[in-house]
N, C-alpha and C positions, 0 to 999 in steps of 0.2 A: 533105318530110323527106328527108334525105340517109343514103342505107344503104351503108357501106363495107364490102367483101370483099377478101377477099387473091386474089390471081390466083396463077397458079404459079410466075411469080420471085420474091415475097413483096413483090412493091407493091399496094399497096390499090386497090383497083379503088371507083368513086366511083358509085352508080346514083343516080338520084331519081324516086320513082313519083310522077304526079299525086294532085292531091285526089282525084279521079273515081274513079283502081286503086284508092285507099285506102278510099274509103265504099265503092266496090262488094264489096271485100274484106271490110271491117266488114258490109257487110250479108250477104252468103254466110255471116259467120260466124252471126251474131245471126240468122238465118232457118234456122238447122241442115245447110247444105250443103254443108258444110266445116267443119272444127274448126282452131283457132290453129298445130296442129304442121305439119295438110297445108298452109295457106299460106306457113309460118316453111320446109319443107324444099322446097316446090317456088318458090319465089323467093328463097331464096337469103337469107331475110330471119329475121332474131335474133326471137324468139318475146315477147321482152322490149318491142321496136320495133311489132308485131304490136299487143299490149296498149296500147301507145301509140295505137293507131290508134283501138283501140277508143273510148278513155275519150276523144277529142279528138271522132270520127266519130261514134258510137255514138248510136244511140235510146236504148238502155237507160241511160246516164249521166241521162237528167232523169228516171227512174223514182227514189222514194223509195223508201225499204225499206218491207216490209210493216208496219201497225201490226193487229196481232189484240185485236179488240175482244169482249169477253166481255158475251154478253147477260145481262142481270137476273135471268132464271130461274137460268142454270148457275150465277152467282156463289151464289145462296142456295140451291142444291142444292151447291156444294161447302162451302159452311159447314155443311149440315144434316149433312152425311157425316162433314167433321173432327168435328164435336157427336157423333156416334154413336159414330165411334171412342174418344173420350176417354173417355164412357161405360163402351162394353163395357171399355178398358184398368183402368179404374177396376173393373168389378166383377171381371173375373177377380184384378186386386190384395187388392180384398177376400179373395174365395173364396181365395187361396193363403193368404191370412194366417190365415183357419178354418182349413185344413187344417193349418197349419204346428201352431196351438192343437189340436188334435186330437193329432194325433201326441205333442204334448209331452205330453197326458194321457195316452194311453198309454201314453208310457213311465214317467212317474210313475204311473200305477196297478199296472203289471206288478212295479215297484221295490217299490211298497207292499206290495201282496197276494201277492208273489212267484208269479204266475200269467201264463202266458202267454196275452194277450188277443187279439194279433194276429192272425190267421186262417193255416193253412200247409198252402198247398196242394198241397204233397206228401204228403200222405197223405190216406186215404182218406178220404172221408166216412162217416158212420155213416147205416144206415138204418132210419131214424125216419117209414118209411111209414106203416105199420102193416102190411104184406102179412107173409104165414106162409111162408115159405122152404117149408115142409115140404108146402102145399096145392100141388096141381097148377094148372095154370091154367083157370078154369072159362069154359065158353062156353055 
C-alpha cells in the first residue's frame, strides 16, 4: 500500500510499508499494544489507511458476529414473567375500576341523603372508648 504525505515544500512525499510492518502493525493492534491513533501519528499514516490494514491483515475480519443463543429454561421463564405481569396489570385495572364505582357511590349517596360519608381527617375523632375522663388511672 502506498501512503502519501506532504513534505515541507508541499510535494507529496510517496512511503510504502511492507505486508510484514502492516500485519505486524495489525497485530500490535488486535493484541492491545497499541491503539490505531498511536500507529496513524507515529508513522505518519491516515488512521483511515490504518483500518484498512486491519480489515485486509486482521484475524479478527474471519470472526462472525456473536449469535446469543437463549436456553429453554430463560425462554419460558421469560414468558412465565410477561404472563405474571399482564395478570397483575389486569387486576390492578380491575381494582381501579372498583374504586372508581365506589367513589361514584358516594358521591351519589352523599347527593341523596345530603350527608357527608366521606371520612375528614381534620378533625378530631370522637372518643368511643369507653374510658371515664373523670377516673384517674388505676394501677
Amino acid at each position: 500500500m502506498t501512503i502519501s504525505k506532504r513534505n515541507f515544500q508541499g510535494c507529496r512525499q510517496v512511503r510504502t510499508f511492507s505486508e510484514n510492518f502492516k500485519k505486524g502493525k495489525v497485530f500490535e493492534i488486535e493484541t492491545g499494544r497499541c491503539r490505531v491513533s498511536e500507529i496513524s501519528r507515529q508513522y505518519g499514516v491516515s488512521p483511515v489507511n490504518v483500518y484498512r490494514w486491519m480489515r485486509k491483515f486482521g484475524t479478527m475480519k474471519d470472526k462472525k458476529p456473536r449469535l446469543v443463543i437463549e436456553s429453554d429454561s430463560d425462554t419460558r421463564e421469560l414468558l412465565l414473567l410477561k404472563k405474571k405481569i399482564a395478570e397483575l396489570e389486569r387486576i390492578i385495572g380491575q381494582k381501579q375500576i372498583l374504586l372508581d364505582f365506589k367513589d361514584k357511590m358516594i358521591a351519589l349517596a352523599e347527593e341523596t341523603y345530603q350527608v357527608d360519608i366521606k371520612k375528614n381527617f381534620s378533625t378530631k375523632p370522637s372518643d368511643t372508648t369507653g374510658k371515664d375522663e373523670t377516673s384517674g388511672p388505676s394501677h
